[in-house]
C-alpha angles and dihedrals in degrees: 000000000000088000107042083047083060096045094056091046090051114110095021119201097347094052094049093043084058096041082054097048100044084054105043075058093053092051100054089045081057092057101043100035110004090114092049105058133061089249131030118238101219085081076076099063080037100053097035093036110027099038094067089051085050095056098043091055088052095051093041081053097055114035102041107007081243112172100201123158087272096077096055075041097060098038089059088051101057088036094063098042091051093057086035104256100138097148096057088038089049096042089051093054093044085057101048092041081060098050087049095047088049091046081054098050092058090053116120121267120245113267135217102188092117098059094044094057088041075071102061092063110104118253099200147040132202097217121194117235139170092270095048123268128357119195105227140174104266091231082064099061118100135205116270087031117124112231127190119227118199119202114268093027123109116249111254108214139343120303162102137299104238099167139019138009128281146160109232122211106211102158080126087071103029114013105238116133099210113089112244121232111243119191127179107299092035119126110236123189143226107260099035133120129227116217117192121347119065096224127179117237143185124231115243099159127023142160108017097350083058116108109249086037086064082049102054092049094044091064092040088054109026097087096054091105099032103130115242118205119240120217109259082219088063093043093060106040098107095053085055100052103046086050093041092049099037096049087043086048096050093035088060096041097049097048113026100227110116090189082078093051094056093042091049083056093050101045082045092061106114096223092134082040077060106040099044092075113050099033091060085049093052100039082051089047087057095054097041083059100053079054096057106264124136097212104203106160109055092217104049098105100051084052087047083051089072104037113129099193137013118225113206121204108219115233123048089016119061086008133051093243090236129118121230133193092242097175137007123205109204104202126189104021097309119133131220099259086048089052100052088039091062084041110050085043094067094029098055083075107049129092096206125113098233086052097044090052097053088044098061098035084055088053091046102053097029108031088184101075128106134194093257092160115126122201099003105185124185122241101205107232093353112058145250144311132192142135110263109192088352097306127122110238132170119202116190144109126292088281101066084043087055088042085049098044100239124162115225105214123233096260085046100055087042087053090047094037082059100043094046091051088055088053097257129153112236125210115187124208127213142173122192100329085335131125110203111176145326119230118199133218144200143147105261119233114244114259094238086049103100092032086067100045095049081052094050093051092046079053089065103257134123111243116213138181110226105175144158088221128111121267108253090050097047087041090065097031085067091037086067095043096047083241106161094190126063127171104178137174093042130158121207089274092048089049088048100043090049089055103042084047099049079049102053085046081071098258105108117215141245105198114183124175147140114229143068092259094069099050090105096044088047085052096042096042108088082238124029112192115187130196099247091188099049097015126114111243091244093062091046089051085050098044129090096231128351123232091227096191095037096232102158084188088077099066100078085053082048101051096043085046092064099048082047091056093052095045081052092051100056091050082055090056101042095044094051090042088052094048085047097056099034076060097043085059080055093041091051090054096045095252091118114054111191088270104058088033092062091050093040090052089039084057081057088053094046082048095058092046112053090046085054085051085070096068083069097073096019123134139155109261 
């Protein structure tokens, strides 16, 4: 059976398109010529179409006693060959080979977002020993041993900082963007990547309780419980096939013409029950796309359908994931332009984000302005310090001031009381004992933001912030939006285990997000939604469907759209249960013979589609 199972799958999409196409031509031959020649073509669409029915029917039979469409299917099949109906038998299996090559066209694409984040594990280690540094595979570091990070190299495993300053890139764990500052006591993970201080650590974690290697295992196991849906053909299946033989059974019995039996069987056939499914996927699929979504799991939108809230990642999502200077606080008589010349000058030469983003807003507001530092010099996980027109001046966050000295005048700590409160990010400026001003940042909302969340809310979903941001930033962040519900400071396993419980609780879950970091909770979420535009390519690989323009605006659209497809769905089904059974009453009293059933019925078929064939331009007016 394992074999036969492979041979039917060999070929995939292109061989059953060809198999399609060579016996819709048969069948046509059979109407126009089929009297005329020794055989008649349609055994063509039956041999190349309804054999392979007829096989998977036999090998769900046997090997799991699985009812599925197939076996009414089948029957028909052989019915309609015995009394010499091959048209009808070869124009039912035409039609079912077609549902099921449209079902598989909406199946989802193979993904590589496993192996990709296999690559981010670090392959190497620089171990101290007593003769100074040994270059080592990572998987051979153990816990207690002293390691040296350059700047510029990924940390190998979990630890602490033992010795030197950094800035620490972890966007790979949380998702922000901004590097952290990590001094000697501070925890560093696995993944990440050091900027700009080589530092000495010791190895907590390592091998598979390292980070990144939870995170590996948390996207190859986070869809396990993700619901698939089953086709409502197949469910009922049983049902159908008990009716269709029973009815086909009596009415033979009854009335002694065999001919009724067989066309009770035909008109049965749920080819519309088929067809009413994947045709509306695929039709939705079509719209979602003009609208900008990549659609990569084909049944995404029947599962979005039934979400009951969407949870938004922060940056990069429902913000642009860019830091901008948002106020400046000119101190001891200085005045604003002062402030962003002494400024601009240190910060044009650094490479960090918070400097770069001062540089090119100075720029911005004041294009006059030129790089006139001297001697800039980088104060890993502090600041900078430089002359700029011939004046010392030091740039960096409230511990280099400690470390300077420097008093923060009353007006100052109430402006940086307010800003970090609002999640910014402060620099402080200050000459010889002087504070001069304090200039803070933060990544800016896009401007579409609230407008979608005020939609998905007026579509009927929760929305909620689910962020690895700290709480004050993601507090206000939500303020703005009118979220109700934050969950901040998460790493990739928080995100997931609030989703896998919300969704235990029985309100399945729309994720959509932007970074690594949220490529389990995309997996795990019933429906995982990336930015396309601003993702990682590991988050689009782990994601339902991408948002390739980024236009949050769309969602709402997206989300009404699916509830529309599977409204339109169950109008499909009962339309085609009610047409079956109104032929199955011809067929009863010998009005129907199995002909005219299989075109009636494949009325049915041309019917489901074309009302499907709607989703394609629909939008709420």
């Amino acid at each position: 059976m394992k074999k036969l199972e492979e041979l039917l799958e060999w070929g995939g999409v292109k061989k059953d398109l060809t198999l399609l196409v060579l016996s819709g031509l048969a069948l046509l031959a059979s109407i126009l010529w089929g009297e005329q020649l020794p055989v008649d073509p349609a055994w063509v669409a039956i041999i190349l179409c309804g054999l392979p029915i007829i096989l998977e029917a036999v090998i769900g039979l046997v090997t799991a006693f699985d009812i599925k469409a197939d076996v009414l299917v089948s029957i028909a099949l052989v019915a309609s060959v015995i009394i010499g109906e091959d048209f009808a038998a070869g124009e039912v299996a035409f039609i079912m080979q077609l549902g099921a090559l449209l079902e598989d066209l909406t199946v989802a694409k193979a993904r590589a977002g496993i192996e990709k984040l296999v690559k981010l594990t670090p392959r190497t280690a620089r171990r101290i020993t007593g003769d100074g540094e040994v270059v080592v595979p990572a998987e051979e570091v153990l816990v207690g041993q002293l390691l040296r990070v350059l700047p510029g190299e990924t940390i190998p495993v979990d630890g602490v900082v033992k010795e030197g300053r950094t800035s620490v890139d972890q966007s790979v764990m949380t998702g922000e963007s901004l590097p952290v500052d990590k001094a000697p006591g501070d925890p560093v993970s696995s993944g990440t990547v050091n900027q700009y201080g080589a530092f000495t650590m010791e190895a907590t974690k390592v091998g598979e309780d390292s980070s990144i290697q939870r995170m590996v295992r948390l996207v190859q196991s986070a869809d396990a419980g993700k619901a698939k849906i089953v086709g409502l053909a197949d469910r009922w299946a049983t049902w159908i096939v008990v009716i269709a033989l029973s009815a086909a059974a009596i009415t033979g019995f009854v009335t002694g013409e065999l001919i009724r039996a067989v066309t009770i069987l035909v008109v049965f056939c749920p080819c519309a029950l088929v067809l009413a499914t994947p045709t509306a996927i695929m039709a939705a699929i079509g719209n979602a796309t003009r609208h900008g979504f990549l659609v990569r799991e084909g049944d995404a939108l029947e599962r979005l359908a039934g979400v009951t809230c969407v949870a938004f990642d922060k940056t990069g999502t429902l913000t642009m994931g860019k830091l901008r200077v948002t106020a400046v606080l000119p101190l001891n008589g200085q005045t604003e332009e002062a402030v962003w010349a002494a400024a601009v000058g240190l910060e044009s030469w650094s490479e960090h984000p918070l400097g770069k983003a001062v540089a090119t807003d100075g720029r911005v507001r004041y294009p006059h302005l030129a790089p006139a530092g001297q001697g800039v010099e980088v104060l890993p996980g502090l600041g900078l310090r430089g002359t700029v027109d011939g004046r010392p001046l030091w740039a960096g966050n409230c511990t280099l001031m400690e470390q300077l000295a420097v008093p923060l005048p009353p007006e100052g700590e109430a402006f940086a009381a307010q800003r970090l409160g609002e999640g910014c990010t402060l620099i402080y400026l200050a000459g010889e004992g002087t504070m001069l001003g304090v200039l803070a940042l933060a990544d800016t909302l896009r401007p579409d933001a609230a407008d979608t969340i005020r939609a998905v809310r007026a579509a009927g979903v929760q929305p909620v912030l689910l962020t690895g941001d700290h709480h004050s930033a993601a507090a206000h962040i939500a303020g703005l939006l009118g979220i109700g519900e934050v969950k901040a400071d998460c790493l990739p396993e928080d995100k997931l285990n609030w989703i896998a419980r919300t969704q235990e609780q029985g309100w399945p879950v729309c994720m959509i997000g932007d970074g690594i970091n949220d490529a389990p909770a995309l997996k795990k979420a019933m429906v995982g939604i990336a930015m396309g535009g601003v993702g990682s390519d590991i988050a689009v690989d782990a994601a339902d469907m991408a948002l390739v323009g980024d236009d949050l605006r769309q969602l709402p659209h997206l989300l009404r759209l699916s509830r529309r497809m599977l409204f339109t769905i169950k109008c499909n089904l009962t339309f085609s249960m009610a047409l079956n059974f109104a032929a199955i009453a011809l067929a009863i009293t010998g009005v129907l013979n199995p002909v005219v059933g299989a075109l009636v019925h494949n009325a049915g078929s041309v019917a489901v589609i074309l009302n499907s064939a709607l989703l394609l331009r629909w939008r709420k007016k």
